[in-house]
N, C-alpha and C positions, 0 to 999 in steps of 0.2 A: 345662808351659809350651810355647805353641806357639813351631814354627818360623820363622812367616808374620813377612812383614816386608811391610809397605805394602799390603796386598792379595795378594801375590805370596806362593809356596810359601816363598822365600829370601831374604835380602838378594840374590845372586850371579844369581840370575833377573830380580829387581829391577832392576839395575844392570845388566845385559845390557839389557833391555828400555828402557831409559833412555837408553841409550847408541846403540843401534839409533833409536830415536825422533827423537833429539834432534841426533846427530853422524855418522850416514850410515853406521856399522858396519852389514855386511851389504848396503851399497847405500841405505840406509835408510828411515825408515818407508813415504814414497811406495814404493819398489822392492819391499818387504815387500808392503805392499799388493798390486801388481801381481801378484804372485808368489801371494799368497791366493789370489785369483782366475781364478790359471791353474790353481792345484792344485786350486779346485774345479770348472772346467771339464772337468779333466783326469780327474777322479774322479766326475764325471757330478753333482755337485751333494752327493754323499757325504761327510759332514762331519770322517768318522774317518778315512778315506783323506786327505781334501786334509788334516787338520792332522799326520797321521804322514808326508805329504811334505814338506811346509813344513818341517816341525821338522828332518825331513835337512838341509833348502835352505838351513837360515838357521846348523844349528849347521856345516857345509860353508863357508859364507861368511866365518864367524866365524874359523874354521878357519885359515883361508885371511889374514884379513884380520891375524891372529896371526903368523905363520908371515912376512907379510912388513914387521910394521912393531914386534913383539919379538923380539931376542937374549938369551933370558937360558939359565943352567945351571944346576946344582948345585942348592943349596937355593930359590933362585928360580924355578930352571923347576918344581920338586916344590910350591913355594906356589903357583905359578898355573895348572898343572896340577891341583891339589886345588878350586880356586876352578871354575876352569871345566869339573869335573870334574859338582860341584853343579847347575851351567845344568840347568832343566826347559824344556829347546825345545821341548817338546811343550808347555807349558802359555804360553810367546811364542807359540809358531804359533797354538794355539787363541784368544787374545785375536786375532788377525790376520784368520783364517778369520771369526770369528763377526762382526768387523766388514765385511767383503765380502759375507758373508748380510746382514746390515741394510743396507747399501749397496745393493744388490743388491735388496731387499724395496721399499724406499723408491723405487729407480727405476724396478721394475715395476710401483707403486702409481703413482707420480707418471705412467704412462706409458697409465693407463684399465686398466691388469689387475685384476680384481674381486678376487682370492684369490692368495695364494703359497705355494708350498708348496716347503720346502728353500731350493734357490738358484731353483729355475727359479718363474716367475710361470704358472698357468692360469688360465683362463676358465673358472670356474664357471657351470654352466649354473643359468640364471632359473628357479625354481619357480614356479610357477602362482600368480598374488597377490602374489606380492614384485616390489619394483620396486628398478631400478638407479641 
């Protein structure tokens, strides 16, 4: 029996990812976004860099956003510790990242670029006979 819940590796990735989208955890989806596309700026266009930084960035914010709006102990902090032990950031940030390449793709297309390749958009050069 698979693990997958929704499309997602987890219910708990699910539910982080829902949560970030919908209720601003992490800065949310817009801030998420932002943050794709600095990592891929930042990684030269490099897909497995920018989403193994995101995935810091976002489980970092998460972290953080934890830290200051739960109290809990004992057997509660050990159940939500095991829950967000589960979070695959790396598989939130890759959903993020691959939406900033098609963002990305789409406004280099919409912008007269012939070809895109990764993040960045080139100018493929005219062969003799084909026309633009």
């Amino acid at each position: 029996m698979s693990d997958g819940y929704n499309g997602w590796s987890n219910r708990e990735t699910w539910l982080a990812n829902l949560w970030i989208a919908n209720d601003g955890y992490a800065g949310g989806a817009d801030e998420v976004d932002r943050m794709a596309e600095e990592a891929l700026e930042d990684a030269d266009g490099d897909r497995d860099d920018a989403v193994y930084s995101l995935s810091k960035q976002i489980e970092a914010a998460i972290d953080s956003d934890q830290e200051q709006t739960v109290k809990v102990n004992g057997l509660f902090a050990d159940l939500l510790g095991g829950a967000l032990a589960r979070i695959d950031w790396y598989e939130i940030a890759k959903h993020y990242v691959d939406d900033a390449v098609f963002r990305a793709r789409d406004k280099a297309l919409a912008d007269g670029e012939t070809e895109v390749i990764g993040m960045r958009a080139v100018e493929r050069p005219v062969a003799s006979g084909e026309t633009v």
